[in-house]
VOPAGU-2260 file (C-alpha; in pm, 1 decimal, decimal comma):
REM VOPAGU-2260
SITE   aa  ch    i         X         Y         Z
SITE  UNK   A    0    8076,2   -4285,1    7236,2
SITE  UNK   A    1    8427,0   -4465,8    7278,1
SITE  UNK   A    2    8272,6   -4633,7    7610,6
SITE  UNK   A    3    7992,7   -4776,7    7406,1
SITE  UNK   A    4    8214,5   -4907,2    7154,2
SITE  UNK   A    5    8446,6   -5050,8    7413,4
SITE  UNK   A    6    8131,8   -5223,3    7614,3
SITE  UNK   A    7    7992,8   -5366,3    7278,7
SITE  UNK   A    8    8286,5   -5525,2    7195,5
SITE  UNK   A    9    8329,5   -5678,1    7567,2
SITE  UNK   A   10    8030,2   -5790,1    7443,2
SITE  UNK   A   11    8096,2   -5955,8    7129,5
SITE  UNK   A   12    8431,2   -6118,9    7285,3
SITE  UNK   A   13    8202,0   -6275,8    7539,0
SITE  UNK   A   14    7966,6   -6424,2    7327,8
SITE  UNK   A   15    8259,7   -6575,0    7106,7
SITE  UNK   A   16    8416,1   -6708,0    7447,9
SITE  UNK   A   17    8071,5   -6871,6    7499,1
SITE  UNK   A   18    8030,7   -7023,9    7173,8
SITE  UNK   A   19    8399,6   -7135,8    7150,5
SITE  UNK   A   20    8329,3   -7321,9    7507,2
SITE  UNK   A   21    7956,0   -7437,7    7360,0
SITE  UNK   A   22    8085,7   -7620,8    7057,1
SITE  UNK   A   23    8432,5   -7780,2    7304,6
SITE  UNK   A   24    8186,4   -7941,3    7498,6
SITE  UNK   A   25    7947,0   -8051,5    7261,4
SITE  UNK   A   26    8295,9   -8239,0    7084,2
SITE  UNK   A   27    8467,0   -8304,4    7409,9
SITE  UNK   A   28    8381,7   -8691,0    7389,6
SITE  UNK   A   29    8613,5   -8786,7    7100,3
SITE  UNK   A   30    8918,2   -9052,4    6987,6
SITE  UNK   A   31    9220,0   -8917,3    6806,8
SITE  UNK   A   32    9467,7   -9115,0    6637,7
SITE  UNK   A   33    9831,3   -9071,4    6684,1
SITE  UNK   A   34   10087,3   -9052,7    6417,3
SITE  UNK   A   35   10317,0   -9290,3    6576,1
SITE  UNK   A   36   10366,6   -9505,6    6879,2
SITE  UNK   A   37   10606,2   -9742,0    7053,7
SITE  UNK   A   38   10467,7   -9995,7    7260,5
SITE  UNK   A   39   10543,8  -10306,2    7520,3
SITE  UNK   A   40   10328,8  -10649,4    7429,3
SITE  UNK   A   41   10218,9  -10780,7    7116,9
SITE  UNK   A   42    9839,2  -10636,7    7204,2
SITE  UNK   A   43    9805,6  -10272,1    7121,7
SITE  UNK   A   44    9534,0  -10117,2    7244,4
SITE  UNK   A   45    9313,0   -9836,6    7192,3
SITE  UNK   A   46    9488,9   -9605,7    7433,3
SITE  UNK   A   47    9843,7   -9682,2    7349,3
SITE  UNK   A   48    9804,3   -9480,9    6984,0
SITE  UNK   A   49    9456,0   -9229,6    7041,0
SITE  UNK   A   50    9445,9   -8943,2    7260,6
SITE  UNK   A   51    9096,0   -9062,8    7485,2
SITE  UNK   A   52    8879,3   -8714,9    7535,8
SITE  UNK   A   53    8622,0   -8775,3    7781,5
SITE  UNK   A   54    8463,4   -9052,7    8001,2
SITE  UNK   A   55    8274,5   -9239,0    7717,1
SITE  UNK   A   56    8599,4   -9245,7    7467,3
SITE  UNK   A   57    8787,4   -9358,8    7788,9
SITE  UNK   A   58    8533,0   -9711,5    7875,7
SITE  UNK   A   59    8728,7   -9806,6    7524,5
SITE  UNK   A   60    9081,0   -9771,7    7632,9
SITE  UNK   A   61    9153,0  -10137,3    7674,0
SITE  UNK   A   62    8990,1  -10218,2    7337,9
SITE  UNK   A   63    9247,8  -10467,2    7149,2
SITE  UNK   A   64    9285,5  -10257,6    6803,8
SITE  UNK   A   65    9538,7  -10495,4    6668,9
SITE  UNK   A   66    9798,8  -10769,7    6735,5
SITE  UNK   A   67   10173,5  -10805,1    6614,5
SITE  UNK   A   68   10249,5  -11151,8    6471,5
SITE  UNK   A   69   10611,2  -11310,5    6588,9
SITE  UNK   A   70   10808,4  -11222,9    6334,8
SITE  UNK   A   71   10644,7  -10836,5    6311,6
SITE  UNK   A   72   10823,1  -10532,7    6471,1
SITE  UNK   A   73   10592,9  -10238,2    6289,0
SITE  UNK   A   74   10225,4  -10223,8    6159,4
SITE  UNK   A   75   10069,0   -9974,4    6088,1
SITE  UNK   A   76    9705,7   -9863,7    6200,6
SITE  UNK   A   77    9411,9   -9696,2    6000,0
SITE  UNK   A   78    9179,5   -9489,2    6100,7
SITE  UNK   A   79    8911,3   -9704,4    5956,8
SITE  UNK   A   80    9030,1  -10050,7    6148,2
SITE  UNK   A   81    9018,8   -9811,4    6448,3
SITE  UNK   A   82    8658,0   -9723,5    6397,3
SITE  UNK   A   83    8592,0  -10076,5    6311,3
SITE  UNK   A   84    8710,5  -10245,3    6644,8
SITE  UNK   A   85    8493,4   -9941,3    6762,3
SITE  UNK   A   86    8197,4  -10037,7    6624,4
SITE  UNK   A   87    8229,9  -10452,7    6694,9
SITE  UNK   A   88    8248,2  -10241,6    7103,6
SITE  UNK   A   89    7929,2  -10078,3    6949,9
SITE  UNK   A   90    8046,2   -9712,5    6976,6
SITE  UNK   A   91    7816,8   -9471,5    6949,2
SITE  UNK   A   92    7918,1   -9205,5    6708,5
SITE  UNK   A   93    7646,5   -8975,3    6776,6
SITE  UNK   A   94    7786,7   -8885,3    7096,6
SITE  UNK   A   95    8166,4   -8922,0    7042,1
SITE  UNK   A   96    8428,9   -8818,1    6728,0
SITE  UNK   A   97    8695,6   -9049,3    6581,3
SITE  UNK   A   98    8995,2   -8799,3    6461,8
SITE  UNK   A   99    9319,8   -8805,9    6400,2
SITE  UNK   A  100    9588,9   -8895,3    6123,6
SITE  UNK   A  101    9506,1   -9147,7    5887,0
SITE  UNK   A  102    9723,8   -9429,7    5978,5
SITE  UNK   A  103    9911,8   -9452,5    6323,6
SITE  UNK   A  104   10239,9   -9639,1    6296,0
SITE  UNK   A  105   10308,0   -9850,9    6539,2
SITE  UNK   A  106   10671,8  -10008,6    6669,9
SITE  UNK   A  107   10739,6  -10296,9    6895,8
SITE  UNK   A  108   10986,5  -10229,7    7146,3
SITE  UNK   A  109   11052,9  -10570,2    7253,1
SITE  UNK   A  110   11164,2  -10627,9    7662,1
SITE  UNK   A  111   11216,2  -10941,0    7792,5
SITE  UNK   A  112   11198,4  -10781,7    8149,5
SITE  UNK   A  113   10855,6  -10689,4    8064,8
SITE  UNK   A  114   10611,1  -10772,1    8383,2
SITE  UNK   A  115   10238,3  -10807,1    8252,0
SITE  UNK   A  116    9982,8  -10520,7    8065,6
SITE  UNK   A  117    9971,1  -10343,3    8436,8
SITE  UNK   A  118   10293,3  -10197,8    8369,8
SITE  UNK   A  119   10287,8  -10177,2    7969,3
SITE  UNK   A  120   10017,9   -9911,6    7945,8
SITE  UNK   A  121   10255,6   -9686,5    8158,4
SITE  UNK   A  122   10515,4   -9825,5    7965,0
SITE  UNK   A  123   10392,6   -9766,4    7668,2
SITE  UNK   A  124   10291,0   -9388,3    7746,3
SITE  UNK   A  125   10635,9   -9228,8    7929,9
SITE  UNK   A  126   10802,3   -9450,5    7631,9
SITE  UNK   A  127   10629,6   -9181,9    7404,8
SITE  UNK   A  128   10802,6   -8920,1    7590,9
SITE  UNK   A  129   11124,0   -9081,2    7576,2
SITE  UNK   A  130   11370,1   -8923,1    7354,4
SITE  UNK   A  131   11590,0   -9231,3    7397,8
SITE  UNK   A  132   11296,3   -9465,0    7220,8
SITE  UNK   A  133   11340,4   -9513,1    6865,6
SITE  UNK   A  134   11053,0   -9365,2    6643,1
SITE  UNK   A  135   10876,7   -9531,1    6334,6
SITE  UNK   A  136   10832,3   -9266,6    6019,8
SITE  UNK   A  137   10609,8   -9008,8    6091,8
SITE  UNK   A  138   10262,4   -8975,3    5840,8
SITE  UNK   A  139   10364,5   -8703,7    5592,8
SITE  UNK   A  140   10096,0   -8445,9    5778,1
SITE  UNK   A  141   10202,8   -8349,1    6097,2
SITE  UNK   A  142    9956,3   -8197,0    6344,6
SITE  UNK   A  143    9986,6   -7804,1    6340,0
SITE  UNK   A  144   10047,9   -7642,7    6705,8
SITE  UNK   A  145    9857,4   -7331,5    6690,4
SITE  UNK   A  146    9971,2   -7197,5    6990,2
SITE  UNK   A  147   10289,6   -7146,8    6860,8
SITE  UNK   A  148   10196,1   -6995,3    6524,2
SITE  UNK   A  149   10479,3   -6716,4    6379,6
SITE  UNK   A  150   10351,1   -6670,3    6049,8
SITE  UNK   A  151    9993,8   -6567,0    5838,9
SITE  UNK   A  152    9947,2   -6890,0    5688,3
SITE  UNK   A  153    9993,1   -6999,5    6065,5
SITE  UNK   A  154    9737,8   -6780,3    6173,1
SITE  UNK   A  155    9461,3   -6827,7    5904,0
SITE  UNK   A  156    9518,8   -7195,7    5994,0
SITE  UNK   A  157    9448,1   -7143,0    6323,5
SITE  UNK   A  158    9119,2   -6933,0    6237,4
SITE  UNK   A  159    9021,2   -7169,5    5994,2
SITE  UNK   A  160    8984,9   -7488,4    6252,5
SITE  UNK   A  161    8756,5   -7272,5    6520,6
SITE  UNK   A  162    8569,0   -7149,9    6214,9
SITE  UNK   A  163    8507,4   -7491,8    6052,5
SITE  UNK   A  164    8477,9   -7671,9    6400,6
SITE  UNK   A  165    8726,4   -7942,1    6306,4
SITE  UNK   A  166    9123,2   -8032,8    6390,0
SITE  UNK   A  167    9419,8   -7896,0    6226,0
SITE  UNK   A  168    9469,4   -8253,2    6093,4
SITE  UNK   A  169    9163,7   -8278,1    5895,2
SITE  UNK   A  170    9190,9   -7981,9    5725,3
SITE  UNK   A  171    9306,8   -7944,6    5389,4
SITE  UNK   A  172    9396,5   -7542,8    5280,1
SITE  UNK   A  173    9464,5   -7431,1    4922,7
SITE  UNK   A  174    9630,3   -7112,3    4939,0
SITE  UNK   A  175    9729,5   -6938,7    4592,3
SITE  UNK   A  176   10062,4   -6913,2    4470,3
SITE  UNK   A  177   10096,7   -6572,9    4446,2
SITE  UNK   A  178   10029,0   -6539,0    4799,1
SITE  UNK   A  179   10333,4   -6749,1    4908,0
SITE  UNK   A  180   10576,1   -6469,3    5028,9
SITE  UNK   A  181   10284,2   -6289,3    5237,6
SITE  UNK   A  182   10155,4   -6587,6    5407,6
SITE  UNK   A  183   10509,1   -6583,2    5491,2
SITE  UNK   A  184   10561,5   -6310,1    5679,8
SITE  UNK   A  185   10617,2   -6331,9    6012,1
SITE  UNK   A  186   10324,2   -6185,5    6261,4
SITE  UNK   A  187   10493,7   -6260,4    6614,2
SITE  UNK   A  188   10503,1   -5890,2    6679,5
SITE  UNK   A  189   10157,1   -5785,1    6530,8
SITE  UNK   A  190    9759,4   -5883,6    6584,2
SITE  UNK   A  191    9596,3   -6064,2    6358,8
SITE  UNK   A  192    9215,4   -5996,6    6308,1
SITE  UNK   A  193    9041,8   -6221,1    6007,3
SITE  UNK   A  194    8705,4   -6164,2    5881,4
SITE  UNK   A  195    8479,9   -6388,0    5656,7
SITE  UNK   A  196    8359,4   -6219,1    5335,5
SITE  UNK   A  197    8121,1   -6498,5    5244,4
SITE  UNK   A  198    7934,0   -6756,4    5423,2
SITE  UNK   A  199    8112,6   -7057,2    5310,4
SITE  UNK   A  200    8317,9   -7290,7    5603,4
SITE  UNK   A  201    8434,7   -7486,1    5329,6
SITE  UNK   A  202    8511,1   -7555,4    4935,8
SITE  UNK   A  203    8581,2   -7185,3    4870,8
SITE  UNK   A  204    8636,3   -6946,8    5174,5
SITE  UNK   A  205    8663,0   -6579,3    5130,0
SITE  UNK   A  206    8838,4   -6381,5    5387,6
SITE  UNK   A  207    8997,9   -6048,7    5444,6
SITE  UNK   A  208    9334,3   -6026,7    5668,7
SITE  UNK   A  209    9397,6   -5741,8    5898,0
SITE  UNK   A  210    9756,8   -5680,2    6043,5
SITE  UNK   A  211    9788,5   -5448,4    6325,1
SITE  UNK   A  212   10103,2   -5341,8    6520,9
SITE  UNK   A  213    9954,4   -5166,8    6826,1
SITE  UNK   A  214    9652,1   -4982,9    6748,8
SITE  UNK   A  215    9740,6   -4875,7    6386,3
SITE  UNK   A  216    9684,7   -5114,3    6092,8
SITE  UNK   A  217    9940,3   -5159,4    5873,9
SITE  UNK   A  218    9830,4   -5408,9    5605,5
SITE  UNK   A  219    9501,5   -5567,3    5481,5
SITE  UNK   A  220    9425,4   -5859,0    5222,5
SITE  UNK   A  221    9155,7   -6050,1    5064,6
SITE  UNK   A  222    9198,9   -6396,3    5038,9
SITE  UNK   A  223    9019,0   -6655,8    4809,2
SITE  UNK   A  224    9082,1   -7035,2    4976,7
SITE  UNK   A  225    9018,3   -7360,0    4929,0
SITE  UNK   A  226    8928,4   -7568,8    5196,3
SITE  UNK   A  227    8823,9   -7928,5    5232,5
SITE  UNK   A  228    8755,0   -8149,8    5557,0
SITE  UNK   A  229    8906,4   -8504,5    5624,6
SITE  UNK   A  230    8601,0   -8765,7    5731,4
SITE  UNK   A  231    8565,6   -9111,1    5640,6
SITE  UNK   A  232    8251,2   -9168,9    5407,2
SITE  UNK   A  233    8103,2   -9469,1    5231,3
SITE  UNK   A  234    8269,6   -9450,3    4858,7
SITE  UNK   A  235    8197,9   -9613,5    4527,0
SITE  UNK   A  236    8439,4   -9863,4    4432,5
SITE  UNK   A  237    8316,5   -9937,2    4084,9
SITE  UNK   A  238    8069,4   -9777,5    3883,3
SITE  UNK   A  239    7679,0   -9808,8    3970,2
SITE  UNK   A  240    7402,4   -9731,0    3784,5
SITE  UNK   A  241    7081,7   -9537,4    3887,5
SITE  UNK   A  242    6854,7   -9747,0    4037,2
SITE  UNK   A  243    7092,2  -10051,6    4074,6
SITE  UNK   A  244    7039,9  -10250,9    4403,0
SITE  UNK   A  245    7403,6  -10155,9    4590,6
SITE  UNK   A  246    7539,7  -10478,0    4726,6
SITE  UNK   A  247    7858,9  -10529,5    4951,1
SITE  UNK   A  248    8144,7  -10521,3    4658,1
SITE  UNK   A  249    8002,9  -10183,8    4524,0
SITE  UNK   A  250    8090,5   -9965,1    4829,0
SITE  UNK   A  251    8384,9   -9940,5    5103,2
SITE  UNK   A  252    8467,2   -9723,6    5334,9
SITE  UNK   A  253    8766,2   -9469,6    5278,0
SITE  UNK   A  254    8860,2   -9159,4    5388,7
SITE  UNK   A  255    8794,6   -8835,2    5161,4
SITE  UNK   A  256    8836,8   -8465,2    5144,9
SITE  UNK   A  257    8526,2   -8286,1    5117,9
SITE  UNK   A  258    8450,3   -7931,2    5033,0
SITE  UNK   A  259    8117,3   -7985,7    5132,5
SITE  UNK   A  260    7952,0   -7866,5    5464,3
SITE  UNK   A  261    7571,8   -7917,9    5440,6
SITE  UNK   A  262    7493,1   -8233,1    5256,4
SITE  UNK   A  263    7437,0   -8512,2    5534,2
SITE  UNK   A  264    7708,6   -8807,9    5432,7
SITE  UNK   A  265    7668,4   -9191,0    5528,4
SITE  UNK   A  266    7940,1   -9321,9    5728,0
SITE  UNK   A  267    7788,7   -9665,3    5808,4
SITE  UNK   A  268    7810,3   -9921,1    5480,8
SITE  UNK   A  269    7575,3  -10103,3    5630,0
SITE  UNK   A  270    7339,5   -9851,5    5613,0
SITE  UNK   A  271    7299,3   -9853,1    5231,1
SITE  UNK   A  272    7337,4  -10254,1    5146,4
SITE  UNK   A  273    7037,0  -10349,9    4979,0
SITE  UNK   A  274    6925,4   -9936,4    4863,3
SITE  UNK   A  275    6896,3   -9839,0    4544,3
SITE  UNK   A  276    7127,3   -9593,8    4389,9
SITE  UNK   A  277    6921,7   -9233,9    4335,6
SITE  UNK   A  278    7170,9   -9158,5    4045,5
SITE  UNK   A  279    7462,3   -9323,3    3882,1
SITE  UNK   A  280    7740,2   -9317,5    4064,7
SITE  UNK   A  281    8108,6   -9321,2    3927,7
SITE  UNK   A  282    8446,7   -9515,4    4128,6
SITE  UNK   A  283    8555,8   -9296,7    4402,4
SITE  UNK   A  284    8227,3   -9131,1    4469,1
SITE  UNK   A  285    8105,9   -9031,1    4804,9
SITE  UNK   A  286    7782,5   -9140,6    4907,9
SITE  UNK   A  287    7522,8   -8888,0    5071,4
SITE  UNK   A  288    7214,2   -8929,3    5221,4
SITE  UNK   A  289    7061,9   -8829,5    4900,8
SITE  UNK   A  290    7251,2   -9063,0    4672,8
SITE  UNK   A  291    7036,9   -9362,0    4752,3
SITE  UNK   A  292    6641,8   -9463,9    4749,6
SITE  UNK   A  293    6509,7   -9712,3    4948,8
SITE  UNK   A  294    6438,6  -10091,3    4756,0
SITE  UNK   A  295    6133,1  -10127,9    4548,1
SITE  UNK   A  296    5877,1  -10315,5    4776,0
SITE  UNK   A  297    5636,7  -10290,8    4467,1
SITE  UNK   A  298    5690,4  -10268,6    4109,3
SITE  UNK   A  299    5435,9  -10139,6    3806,4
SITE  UNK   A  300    5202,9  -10367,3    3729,7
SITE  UNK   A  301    5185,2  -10607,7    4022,0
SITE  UNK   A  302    4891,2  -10677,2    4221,9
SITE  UNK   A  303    4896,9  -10564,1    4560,1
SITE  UNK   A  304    4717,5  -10648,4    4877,1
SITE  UNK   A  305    4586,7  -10330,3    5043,5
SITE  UNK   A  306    4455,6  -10312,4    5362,8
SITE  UNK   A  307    4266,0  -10056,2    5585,8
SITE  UNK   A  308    4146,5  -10094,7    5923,1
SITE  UNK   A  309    3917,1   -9926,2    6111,5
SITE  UNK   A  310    3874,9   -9944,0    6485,0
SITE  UNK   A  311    3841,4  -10345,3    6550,3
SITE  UNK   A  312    3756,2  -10347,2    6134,6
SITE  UNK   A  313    3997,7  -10470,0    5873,2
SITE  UNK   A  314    3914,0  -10440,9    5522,9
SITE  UNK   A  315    4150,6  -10628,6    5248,2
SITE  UNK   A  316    4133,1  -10649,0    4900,0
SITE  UNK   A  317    4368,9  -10725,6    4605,3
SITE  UNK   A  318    4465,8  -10403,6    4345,8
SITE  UNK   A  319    4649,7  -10343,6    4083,9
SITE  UNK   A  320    4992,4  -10088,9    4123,6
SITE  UNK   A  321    4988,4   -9804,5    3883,5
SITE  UNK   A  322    5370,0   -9722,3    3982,6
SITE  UNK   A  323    5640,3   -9885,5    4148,7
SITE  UNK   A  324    5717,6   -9769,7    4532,3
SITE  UNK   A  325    5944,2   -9837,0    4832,0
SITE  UNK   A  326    5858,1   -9852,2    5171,3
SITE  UNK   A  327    5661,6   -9574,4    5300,7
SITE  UNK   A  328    5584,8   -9436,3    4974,0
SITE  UNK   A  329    5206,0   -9358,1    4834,0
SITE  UNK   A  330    5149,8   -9477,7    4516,4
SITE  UNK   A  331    4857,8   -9471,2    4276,2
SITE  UNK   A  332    4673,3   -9847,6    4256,5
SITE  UNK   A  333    4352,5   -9947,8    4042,2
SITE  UNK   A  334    4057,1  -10172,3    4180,1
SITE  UNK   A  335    4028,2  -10400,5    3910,7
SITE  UNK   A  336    3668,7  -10463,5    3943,0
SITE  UNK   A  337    3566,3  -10097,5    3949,5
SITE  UNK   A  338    3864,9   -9976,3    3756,8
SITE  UNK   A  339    3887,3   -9674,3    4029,1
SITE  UNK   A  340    4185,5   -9525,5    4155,8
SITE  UNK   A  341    4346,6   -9395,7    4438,7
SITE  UNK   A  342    4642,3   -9348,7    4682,8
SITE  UNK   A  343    4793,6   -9579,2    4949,9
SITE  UNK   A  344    5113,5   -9610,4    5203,7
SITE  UNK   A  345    5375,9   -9906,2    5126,8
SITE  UNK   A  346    5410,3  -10118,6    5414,2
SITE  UNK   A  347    5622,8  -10396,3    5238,2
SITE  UNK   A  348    5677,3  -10656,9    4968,0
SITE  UNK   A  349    5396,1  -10622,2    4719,3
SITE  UNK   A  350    5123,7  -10491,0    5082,6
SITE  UNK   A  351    4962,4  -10089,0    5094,1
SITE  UNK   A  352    4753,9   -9955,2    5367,7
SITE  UNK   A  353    4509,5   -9678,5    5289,7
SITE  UNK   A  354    4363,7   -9462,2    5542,9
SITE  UNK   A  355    3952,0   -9495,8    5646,1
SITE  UNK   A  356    3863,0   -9221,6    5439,5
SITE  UNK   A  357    4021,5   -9339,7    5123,1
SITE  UNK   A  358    3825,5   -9703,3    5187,1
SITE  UNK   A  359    3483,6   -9579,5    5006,2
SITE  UNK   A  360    3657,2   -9458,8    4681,2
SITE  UNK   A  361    3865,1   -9758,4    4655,9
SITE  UNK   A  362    3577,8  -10005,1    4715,3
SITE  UNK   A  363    3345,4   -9856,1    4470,9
């Protein structure tokens, strides 16, 4: 019996091995932003404050992210300028991440000896490295190193960014107060094992904590946290109504912490110019995919031109819309001659296309 138990969980630690490697490589294309760098040249590029992961995140390493004037010695860079050079490069973020800290801060380390951008990348990197090289202020979040984690709250940390896929940076844990001394304690002698209770990767996450100092456990806990995931996401920056038209000054894009794992988000501003708000939406709001309708192509009460062709066959005629619709809706329109009704597809401004078999009821 204690042979089968031992092979099933060979088992189990393969498959976890396997999915662990599965979702590194399906993320292993990605740009993280440093918290600070120290650089040669008044160009700073791409590489001199992001980590580069992978050959496509690499072709952008010479991308100029931003330029000191004369008289500057530090700037600091966001995360969304950095995804905005990106995207004037035309990055694809379907097959590459942009990570990191929010702002990178960035010093000048002006020498006159200096001989060309050859030299400055390499410069710029062993500078880095250089405990001689004076640093800017670090961002308030520093990047957790998991591998050298002493403590619970260290090690639920580290569970917490294989569970939820994402960097120790972008995570944001609430732990409860009353489990301040626990998280504490210090686990460099003992193993660790944490369990999920419920399904949730983020907003609330319940776990249970096992503590074992050999083979013998020694102490258990349930755990109720609150966790929310760093992105940047098309916000509200005033108030919109439901069904406005959204136009330029109504969104931006910021970064946000979201509790909120399965609703898909728009992270393109473009992408929503000119849609109609699906409900009203307050300052400071995140956009989803579901927060915004397509623009009216057709409103109540306008005459429409339908269409329907069949094989080298086109039949037009002008009807009357019922309802209003956006593009690829089907709405309800009237033949004002015949006062009949039936369905057809928006195409565009104020045009419907009905199918062959719909062409008899409408023309009668």
């Amino acid at each position: 019996m204690n042979r089968h138990a031992d092979i099933l969980k060979h088992c189990i630690a393969t498959v976890m091995v396997i999915v662990l490697v599965t979702v590194h490589e399906a993320h292993a294309d990605g740009v993280r932003l440093r918290n600070q760098a120290v650089v040669q040249g008044r160009d700073v590029r791409l590489a001199d404050i992001a980590k580069l992961d992978g050959p496509l995140s690499e072709k952008f390493s010479d991308v100029v992210v931003a330029t000191f004037s004369p008289k500057q010695t530090e700037i600091s860079i966001s995360l969304a300028e950095v995804r905005s050079c990106l995207e004037q490069q035309e990055a694809n973020w379907a097959q590459m991440s942009l990570r990191g800290y929010a702002v990178c801060k960035v010093q000048l380390h002006d020498d006159e000896n200096s001989s060309g951008y050859g030299d400055q990348k390499n410069q710029n990197r062993s500078m880095l490295d250089d405990p001689s090289v004076p640093r800017v202020a670090a961002n308030p979040d520093q990047p957790i190193d998991f591998h050298t984690s002493l403590t619970v709250r260290d090690r639920i940390r580290e569970w917490l960014e294989v569970y939820t896929d994402t960097d120790g940076v972008d995570l944001q844990i609430g732990f409860h107060d009353r489990d301040k001394g626990w998280l504490d304690e210090s686990v460099w002698r003992d193993r660790v094992v944490i369990e999920p209770v419920n399904s949730q990767r983020l907003g609330t996450v319940i776990i249970e904590v096992h503590r074992f100092r050999g083979e013998t456990k020694f102490d258990s806990q349930r755990m109720t946290l609150k966790v929310s995931r760093r992105v940047l996401a098309v916000v509200a920056t005033r108030s919109v109504r439901n069904g406005q038209t959204i136009v330029p000054g109504d969104v931006a894009i910021q970064e946000v912490y979201l509790e909120d794992a399965d609703r898909p988000l728009i992270t393109n501003r473009n992408e929503i110019i000119g849609q109609r708000a699906a409900a009203s939406m307050r300052e400071g709001m995140v956009f989803y995919e579901d927060s915004v309708r397509l623009p009216v192509m057709i409103q109540r009460g306008e005459t429409v031109s339908v269409r329907s062709r069949t094989g080298d066959l086109m039949i037009k005629m002008i009807c009357r819309a019922n309802e209003e619709g956006s593009l690829g809706d089907v709405i309800e329109l009237r033949n004002e001659a015949t006062r009949k009704t039936f369905t057809a597809k928006v195409t565009g401004p104020r045009e419907a296309e009905l199918n062959s078999q719909a062409v008899a009821a409408a023309a009668e």
